[in-house]
N, C-alpha and C positions, 0 to 999 in steps of 0.2 A: 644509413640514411637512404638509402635509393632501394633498398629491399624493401623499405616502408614506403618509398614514393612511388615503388609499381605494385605494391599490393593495392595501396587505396585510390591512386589515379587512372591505372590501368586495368584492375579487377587479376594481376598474375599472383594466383594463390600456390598452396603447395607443390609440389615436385616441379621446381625449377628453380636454381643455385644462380644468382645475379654473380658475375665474374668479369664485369667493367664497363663504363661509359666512353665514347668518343665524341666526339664532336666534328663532325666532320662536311664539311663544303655548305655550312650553314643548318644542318641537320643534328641532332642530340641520337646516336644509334646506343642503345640496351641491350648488352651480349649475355645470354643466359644461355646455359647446362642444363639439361633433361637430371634428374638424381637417379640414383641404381634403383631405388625403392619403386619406381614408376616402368621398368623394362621385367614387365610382367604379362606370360605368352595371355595371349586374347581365348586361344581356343582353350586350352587343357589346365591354365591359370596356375602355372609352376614360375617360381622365381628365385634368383634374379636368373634373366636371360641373358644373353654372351652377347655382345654389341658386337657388330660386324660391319662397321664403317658406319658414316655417317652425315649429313648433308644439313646446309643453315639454310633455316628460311625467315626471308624480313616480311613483314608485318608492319602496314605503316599503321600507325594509333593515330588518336586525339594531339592537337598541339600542345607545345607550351611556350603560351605567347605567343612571340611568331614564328618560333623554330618549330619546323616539322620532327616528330620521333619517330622512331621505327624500331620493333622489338625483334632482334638477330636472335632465332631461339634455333637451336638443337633441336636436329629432326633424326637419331640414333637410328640405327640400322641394324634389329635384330634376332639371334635364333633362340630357337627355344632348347634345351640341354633336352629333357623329356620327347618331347613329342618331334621335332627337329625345323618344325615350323618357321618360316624364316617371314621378320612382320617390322614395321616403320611405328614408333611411339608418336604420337600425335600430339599438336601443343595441348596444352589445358589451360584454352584463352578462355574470356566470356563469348557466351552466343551473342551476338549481334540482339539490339533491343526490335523489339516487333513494332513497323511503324506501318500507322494505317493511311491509305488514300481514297481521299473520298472520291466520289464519279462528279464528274462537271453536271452528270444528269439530275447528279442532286440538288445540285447548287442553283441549276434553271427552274428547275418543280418551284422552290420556296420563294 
């Protein structure tokens, strides 16, 4: 159920393992896993890479209702066996939607 409720509510598609919900001081926090298929080097593009620690980063999202969410996602820490390159896997959220702002000069012209 919640791997279906952050694929369509939130836009978190492939390589990231949902691994629980809390609820916590009025908030709904989403703890996801980076998958080994995604610790792949950037420069010489050999995998899987060797995870060498690793650090969570929140992400506050869209509500639901009136709880605030926040997606706690794995930010792996890792080298590459090949090349020896040492690189941070990035989430694979959506880009932000592109919002435009008109000028007040436009608004005076008309």
């Amino acid at each position: 159920m919640s791997q279906s409720l952050l694929y369509h509510a939130f836009g978190v598609r492939e390589g990231y393992k949902y691994q629980k919900t809390e609820y916590v001081e009025g908030r709904v926090e989403f703890h996801l896993r980076c998958k080994e298929e995604r610790l792949k080097c950037p420069q010489c593009g050999h995998a899987p890479a060797r995870r060498r620690g690793s650090r969570w980063r929140r992400i506050r999202t869209v509500p639901i209702g009136l709880k605030e969410v926040v997606l706690v996602t794995e930010v792996p820490r890792c080298q590459c066996q090949e090349c020896g390159k040492t690189f941070e896997v990035s989430p694979l959220l959506p880009r932000p939607a592109r919002t435009t702002v008109s000028r007040s000069s436009d608004w005076s012209a008309r």
